[in-house]
C-alpha positions as CSV (number, residue, x, y, z in Angstrom):
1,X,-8.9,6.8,-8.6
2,X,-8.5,7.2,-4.6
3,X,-12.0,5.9,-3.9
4,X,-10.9,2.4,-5.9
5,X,-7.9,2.3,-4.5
6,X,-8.9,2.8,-0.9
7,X,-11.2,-0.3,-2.0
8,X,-8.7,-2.5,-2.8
9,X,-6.5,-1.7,0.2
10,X,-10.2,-2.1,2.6
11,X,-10.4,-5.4,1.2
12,X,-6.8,-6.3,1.3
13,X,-6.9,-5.6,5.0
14,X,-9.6,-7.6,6.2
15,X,-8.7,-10.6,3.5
16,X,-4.9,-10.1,4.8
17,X,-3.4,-10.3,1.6
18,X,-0.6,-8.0,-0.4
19,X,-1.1,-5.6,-3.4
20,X,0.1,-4.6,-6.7
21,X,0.4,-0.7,-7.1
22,X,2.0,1.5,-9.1
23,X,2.6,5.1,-6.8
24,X,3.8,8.7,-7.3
25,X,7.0,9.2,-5.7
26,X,7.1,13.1,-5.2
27,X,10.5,13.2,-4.5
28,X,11.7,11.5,-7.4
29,X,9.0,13.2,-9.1
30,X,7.9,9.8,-11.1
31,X,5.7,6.7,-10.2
32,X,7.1,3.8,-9.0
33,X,5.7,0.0,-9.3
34,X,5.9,-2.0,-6.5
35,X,5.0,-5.6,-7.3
36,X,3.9,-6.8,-3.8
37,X,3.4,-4.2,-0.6
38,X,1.7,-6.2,2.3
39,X,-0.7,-3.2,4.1
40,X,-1.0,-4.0,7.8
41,X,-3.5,-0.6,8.7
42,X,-4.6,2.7,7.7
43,X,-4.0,6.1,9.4
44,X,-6.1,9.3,9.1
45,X,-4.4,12.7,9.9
46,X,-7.0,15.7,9.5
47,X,-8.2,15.3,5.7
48,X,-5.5,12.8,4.8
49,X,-5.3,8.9,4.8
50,X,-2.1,6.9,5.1
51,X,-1.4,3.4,4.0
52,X,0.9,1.7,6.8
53,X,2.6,-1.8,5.1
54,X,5.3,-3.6,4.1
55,X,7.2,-3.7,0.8
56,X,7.9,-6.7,-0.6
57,X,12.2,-7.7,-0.6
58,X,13.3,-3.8,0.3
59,X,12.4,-3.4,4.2
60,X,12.1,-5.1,7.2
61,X,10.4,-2.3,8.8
62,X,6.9,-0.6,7.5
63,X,6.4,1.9,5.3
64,X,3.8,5.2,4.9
65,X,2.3,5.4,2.1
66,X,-0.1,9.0,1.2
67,X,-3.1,7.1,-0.2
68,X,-3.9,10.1,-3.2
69,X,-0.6,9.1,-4.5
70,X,-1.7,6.0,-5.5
71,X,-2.1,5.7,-9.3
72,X,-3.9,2.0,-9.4
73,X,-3.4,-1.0,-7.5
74,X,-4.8,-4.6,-7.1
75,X,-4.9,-7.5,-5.1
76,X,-2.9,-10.3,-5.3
77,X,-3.5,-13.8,-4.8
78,X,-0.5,-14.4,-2.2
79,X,-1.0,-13.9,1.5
80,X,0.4,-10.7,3.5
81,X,4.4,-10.9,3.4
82,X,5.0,-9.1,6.8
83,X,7.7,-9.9,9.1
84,X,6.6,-11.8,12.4
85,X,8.7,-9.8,15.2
């Protein structure tokens, strides 16, 4: 599943437009849905990737996302929903 979802996030990026994911929330220790997340870049630390974007109506601020705990995801049809400061 990580391969397709880093493809959906690769094209996301460079068509600058949100996604649809559902994602494993360790801490709570079940997955969450999040209905529109707007990714603005990616970040590799030694063998792991990071998703850096904004969620849709719950920050103003980004958020890190571990890419492997992506379950599936999608791209939407609305453009990126990042704040402008």
């Amino acid at each position: 599943m990580e391969s397709e979802i880093t493809e959906v996030i690769h094209k996301a990026l460079l068509e600058e437009r949100a996604i649809w994911a559902r994602y494993w929330k360790p801490d709570l220790e079940e997955t969450w849905t999040y209905s529109k997340i707007s990714p603005v870049g990616l970040i590799q630390r030694g063998q792991l990737s990071y998703m850096v974007g904004y969620i849709k109506d719950y920050t103003d601020h980004p958020n890190i996302f571990a890419m492997h705990r992506f379950e599936e995801g999608e791209i939407r049809n609305d453009p990126y929903g990042c704040p402008k400061k």
